[in-house]
DRENMAR-550295 format. One record per residue: x, y, z of N, C-alpha, C, O, CB in turn; residue in one letter; residue number from 1. Coordinates in Angstrom, 2 decimals, always signed. Atoms other than C-alpha are relative to their C-alpha. Glycine has a CB too. Layout:
<recs>
X,Y,Z,X,Y,Z,X,Y,Z,X,Y,Z,X,Y,Z,A,NUM
...
</recs>
This chain:
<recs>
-0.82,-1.21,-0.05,-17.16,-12.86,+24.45,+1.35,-0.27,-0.66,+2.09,-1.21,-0.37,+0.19,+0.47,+1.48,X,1
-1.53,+0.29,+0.53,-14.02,-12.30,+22.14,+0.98,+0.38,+1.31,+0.86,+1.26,+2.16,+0.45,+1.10,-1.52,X,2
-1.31,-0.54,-0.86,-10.65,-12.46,+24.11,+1.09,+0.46,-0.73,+1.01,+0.32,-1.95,+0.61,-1.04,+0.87,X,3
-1.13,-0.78,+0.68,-7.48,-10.74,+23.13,+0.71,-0.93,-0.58,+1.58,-0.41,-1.28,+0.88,+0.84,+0.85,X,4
-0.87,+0.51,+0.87,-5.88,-13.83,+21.64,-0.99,-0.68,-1.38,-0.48,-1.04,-2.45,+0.95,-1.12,+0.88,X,5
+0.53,-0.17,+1.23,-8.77,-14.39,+19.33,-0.18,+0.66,-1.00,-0.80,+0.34,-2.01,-0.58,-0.07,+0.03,X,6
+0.34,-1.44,+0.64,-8.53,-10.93,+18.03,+1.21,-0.12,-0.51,+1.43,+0.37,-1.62,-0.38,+1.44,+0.90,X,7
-1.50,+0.22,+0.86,-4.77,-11.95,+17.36,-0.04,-0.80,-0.87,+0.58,-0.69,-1.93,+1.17,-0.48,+0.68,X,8
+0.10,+1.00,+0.77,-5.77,-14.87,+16.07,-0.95,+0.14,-1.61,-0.89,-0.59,-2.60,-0.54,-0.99,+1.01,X,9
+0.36,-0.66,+1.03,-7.95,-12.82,+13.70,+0.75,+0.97,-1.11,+0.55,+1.19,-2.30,-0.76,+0.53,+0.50,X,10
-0.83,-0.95,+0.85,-5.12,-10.28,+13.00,+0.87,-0.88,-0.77,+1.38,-0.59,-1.86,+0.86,+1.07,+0.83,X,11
-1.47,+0.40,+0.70,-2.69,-12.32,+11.98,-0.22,-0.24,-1.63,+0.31,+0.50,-2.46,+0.67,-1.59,+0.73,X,12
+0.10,-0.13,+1.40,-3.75,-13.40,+8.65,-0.41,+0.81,-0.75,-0.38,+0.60,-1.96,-0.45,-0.65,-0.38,X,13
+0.29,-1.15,+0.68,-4.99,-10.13,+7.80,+1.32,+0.34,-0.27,+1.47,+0.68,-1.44,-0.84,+1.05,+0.69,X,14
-1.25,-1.11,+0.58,-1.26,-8.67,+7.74,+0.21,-0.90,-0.82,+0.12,-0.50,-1.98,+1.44,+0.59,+0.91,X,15
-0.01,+0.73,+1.21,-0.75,-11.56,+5.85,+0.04,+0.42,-1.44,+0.95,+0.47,-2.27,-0.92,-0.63,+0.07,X,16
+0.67,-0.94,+0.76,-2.62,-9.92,+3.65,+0.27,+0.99,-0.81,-0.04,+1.14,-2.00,-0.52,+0.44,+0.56,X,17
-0.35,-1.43,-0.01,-1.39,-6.84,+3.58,+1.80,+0.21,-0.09,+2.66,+0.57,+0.71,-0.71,+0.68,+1.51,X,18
-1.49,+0.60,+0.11,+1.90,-7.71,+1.87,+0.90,+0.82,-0.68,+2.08,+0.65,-0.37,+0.07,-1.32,-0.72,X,19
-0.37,-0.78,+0.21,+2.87,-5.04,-0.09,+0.28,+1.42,+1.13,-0.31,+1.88,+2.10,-0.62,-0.06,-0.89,X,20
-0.61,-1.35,-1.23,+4.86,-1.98,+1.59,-1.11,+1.19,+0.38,-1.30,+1.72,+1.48,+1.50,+1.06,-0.81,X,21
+0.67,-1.33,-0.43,+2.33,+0.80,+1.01,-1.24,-0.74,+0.81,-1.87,-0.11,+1.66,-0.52,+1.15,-1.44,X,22
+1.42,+0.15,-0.86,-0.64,-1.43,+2.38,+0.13,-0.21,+1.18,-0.74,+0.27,+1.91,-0.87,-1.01,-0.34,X,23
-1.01,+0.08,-1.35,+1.46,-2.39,+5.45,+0.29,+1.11,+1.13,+0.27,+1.17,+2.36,+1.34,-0.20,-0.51,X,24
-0.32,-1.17,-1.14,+2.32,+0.70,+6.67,-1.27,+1.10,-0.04,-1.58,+1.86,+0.88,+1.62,+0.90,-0.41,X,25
+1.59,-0.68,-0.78,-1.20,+2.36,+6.04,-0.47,-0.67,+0.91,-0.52,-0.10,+2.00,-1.32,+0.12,-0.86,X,26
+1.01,+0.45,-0.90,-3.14,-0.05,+7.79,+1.08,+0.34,+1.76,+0.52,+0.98,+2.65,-0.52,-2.05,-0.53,X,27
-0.48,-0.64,-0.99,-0.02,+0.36,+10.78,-0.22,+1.10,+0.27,-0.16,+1.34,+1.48,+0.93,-0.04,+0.03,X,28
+0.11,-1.12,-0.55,-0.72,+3.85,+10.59,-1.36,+0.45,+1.12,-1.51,+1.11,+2.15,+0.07,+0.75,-1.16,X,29
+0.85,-0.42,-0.71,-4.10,+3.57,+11.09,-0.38,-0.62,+1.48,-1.09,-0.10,+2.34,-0.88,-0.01,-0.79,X,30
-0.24,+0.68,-1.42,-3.44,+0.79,+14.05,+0.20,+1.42,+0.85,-0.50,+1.71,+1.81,+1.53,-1.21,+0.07,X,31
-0.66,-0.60,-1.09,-1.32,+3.79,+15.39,-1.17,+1.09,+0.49,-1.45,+1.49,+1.62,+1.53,+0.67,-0.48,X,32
+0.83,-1.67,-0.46,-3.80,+6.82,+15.23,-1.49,-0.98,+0.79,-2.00,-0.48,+1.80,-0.70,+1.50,-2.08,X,33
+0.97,+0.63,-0.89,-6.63,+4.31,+16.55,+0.50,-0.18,+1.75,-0.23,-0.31,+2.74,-0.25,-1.51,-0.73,X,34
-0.67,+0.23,-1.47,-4.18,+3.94,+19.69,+0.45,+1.11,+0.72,+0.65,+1.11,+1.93,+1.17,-0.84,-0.04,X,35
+0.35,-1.41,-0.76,-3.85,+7.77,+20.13,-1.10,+0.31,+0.13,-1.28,+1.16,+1.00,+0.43,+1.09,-0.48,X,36
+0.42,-0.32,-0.58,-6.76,+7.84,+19.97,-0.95,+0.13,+1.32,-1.67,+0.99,+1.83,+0.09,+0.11,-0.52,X,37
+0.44,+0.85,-1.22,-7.75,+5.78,+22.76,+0.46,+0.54,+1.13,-0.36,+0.77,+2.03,+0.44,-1.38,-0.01,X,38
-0.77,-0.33,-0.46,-5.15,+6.96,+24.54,-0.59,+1.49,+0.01,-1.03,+1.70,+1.14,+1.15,-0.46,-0.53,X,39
+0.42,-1.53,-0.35,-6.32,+10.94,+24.18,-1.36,-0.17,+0.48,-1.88,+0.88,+0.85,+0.03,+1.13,-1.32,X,40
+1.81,+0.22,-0.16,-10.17,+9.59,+24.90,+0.32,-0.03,+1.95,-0.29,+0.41,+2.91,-0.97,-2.18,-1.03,X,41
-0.19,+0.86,-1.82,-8.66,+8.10,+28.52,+0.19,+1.46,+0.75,-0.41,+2.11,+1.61,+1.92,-1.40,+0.37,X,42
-0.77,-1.44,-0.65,-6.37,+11.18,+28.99,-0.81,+1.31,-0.08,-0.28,+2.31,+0.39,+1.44,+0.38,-0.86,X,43
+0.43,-0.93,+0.40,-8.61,+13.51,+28.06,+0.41,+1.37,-0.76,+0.28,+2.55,-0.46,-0.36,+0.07,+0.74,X,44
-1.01,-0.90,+1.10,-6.73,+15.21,+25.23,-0.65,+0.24,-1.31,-0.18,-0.21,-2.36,+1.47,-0.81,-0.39,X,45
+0.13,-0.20,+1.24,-8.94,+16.58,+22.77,+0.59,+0.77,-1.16,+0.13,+0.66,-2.30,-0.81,+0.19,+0.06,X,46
-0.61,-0.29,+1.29,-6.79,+18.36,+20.61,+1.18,-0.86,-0.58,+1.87,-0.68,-1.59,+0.47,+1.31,+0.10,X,47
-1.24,+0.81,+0.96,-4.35,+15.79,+19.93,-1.40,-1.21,-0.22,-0.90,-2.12,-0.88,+2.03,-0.74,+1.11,X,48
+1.31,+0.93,+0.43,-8.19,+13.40,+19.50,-0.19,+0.31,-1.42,-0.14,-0.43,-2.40,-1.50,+0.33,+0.86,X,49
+0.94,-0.69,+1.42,-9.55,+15.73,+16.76,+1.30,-0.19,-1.03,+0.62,+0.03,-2.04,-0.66,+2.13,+0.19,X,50
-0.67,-0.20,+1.14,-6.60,+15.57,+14.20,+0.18,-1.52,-0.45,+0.17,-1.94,-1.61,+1.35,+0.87,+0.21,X,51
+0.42,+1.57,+0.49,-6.67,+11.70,+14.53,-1.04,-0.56,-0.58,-0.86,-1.48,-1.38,-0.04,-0.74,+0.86,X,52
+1.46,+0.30,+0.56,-10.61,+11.35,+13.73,+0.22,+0.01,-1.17,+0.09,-0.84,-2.05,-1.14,+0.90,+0.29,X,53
+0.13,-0.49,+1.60,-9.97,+13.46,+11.01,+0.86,-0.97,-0.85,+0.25,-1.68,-1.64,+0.62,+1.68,-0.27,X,54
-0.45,+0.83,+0.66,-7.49,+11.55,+9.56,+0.19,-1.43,+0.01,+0.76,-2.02,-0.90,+0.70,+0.38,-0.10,X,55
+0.76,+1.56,+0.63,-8.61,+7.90,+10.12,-0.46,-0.37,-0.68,-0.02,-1.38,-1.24,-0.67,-0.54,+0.25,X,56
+0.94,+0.48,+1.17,-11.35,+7.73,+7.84,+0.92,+0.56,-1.13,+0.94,-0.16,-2.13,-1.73,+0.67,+0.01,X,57
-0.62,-0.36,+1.68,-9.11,+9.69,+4.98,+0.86,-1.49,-0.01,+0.36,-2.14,-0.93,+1.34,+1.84,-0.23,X,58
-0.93,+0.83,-0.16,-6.24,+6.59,+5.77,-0.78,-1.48,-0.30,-0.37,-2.53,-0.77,+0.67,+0.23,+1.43,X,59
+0.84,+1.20,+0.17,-9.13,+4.32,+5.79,-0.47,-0.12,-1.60,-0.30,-1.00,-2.43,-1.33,+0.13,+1.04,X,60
+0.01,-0.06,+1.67,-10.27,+5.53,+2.48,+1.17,-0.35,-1.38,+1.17,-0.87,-2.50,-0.26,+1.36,-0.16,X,61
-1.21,+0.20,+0.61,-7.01,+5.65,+1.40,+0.41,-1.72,-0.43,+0.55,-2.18,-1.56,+1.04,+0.65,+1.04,X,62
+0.01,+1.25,-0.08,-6.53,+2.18,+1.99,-0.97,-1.02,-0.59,-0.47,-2.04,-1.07,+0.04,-0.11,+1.06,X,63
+1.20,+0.01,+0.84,-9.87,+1.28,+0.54,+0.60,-0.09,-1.66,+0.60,-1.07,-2.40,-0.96,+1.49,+0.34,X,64
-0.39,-0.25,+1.49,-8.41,+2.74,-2.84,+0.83,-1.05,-0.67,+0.70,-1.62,-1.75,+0.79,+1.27,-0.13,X,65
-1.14,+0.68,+0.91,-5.10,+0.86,-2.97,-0.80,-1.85,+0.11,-0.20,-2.66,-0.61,+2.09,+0.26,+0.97,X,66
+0.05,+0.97,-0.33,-7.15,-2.54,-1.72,-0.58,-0.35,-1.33,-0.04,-1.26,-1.95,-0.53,-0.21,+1.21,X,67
+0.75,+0.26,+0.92,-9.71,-2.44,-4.57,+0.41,+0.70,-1.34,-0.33,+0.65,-2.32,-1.22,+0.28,+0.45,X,68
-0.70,-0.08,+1.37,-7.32,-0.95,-7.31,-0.60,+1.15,-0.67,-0.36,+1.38,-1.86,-0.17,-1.33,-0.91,X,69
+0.43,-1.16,+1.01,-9.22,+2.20,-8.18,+1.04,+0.99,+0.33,+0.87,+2.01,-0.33,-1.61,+0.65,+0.21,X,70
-0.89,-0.95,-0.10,-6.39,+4.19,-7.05,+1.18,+0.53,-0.75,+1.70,+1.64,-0.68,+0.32,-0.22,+0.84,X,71
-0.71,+0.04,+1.40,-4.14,+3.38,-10.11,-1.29,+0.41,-1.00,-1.17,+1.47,-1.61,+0.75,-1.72,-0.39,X,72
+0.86,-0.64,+1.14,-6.93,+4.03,-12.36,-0.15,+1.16,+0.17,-0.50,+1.74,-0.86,-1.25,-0.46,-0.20,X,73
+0.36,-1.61,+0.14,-7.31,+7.54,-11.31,+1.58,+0.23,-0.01,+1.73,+1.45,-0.09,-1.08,+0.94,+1.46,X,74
-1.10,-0.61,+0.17,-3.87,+8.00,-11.46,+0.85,+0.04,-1.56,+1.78,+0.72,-2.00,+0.70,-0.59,+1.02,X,75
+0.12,+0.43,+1.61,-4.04,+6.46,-15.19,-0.61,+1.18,-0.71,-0.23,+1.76,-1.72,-1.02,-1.39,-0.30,X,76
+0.85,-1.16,+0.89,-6.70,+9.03,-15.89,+0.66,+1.18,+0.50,+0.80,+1.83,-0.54,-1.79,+0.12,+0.26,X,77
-0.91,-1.09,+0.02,-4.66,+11.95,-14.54,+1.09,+0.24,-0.72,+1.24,+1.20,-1.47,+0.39,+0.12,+0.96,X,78
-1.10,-0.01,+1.35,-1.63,+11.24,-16.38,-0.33,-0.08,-1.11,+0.54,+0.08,-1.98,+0.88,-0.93,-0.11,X,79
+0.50,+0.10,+1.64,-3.75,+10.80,-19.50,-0.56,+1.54,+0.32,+0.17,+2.40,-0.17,-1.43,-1.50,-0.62,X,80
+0.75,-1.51,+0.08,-5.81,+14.17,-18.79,+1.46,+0.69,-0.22,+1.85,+1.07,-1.32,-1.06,+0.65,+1.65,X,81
-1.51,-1.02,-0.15,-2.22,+15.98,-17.84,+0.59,+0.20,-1.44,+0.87,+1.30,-1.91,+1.42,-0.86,+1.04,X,82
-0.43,+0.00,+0.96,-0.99,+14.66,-21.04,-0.35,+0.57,-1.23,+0.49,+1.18,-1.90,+0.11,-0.80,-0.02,X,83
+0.70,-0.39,+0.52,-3.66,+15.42,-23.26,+0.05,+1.92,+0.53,+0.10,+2.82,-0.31,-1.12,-1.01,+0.21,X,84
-0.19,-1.12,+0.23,-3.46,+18.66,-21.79,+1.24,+1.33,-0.39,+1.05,+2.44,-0.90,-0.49,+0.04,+0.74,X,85
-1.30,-0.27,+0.47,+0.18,+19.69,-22.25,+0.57,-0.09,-1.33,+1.43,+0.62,-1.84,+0.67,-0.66,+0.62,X,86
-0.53,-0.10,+0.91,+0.38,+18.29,-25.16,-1.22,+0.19,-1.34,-0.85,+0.33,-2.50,+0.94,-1.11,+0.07,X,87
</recs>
């Protein structure tokens, strides 16, 4: 059975990790909305539950994007489309 200081002992080099500002404070975000929503599951608070679900997995995705670098490339190809189309 994991205990809670193995699970630290797991986190820690993940923030490590996670060294730049924007990846830092997504993955905190999604720490935080994982802890409302634990917290609304106990309390029984589904409308402050449902707006967290929803936006975990986008934050997760999100995070996803900037980890594996396709998130500058679409932002490469937008500013090239934009451009191309303006000009």
């Amino acid at each position: 059975m994991i205990k809670v200081i193995d699970l630290v002992g797991y986190a820690a080099p993940m923030v490590v990790l996670l060294l730049t500002r924007e990846m830092s404070l997504r993955a905190l975000g999604m720490l935080s909305r994982v802890a409302v929503a634990i917290l609304s599951i106990v309390m029984c608070l589904p409308p402050v539950l449902l707006p967290h679900l929803i936006l975990l997995p986008m934050s997760a995705l999100r995070l996803w994007d900037i980890l594996t670098g396709t998130s500058s490339d679409s932002a490469k190809q937008q500013a090239e489309w934009l451009r191309q189309k303006g000009g």
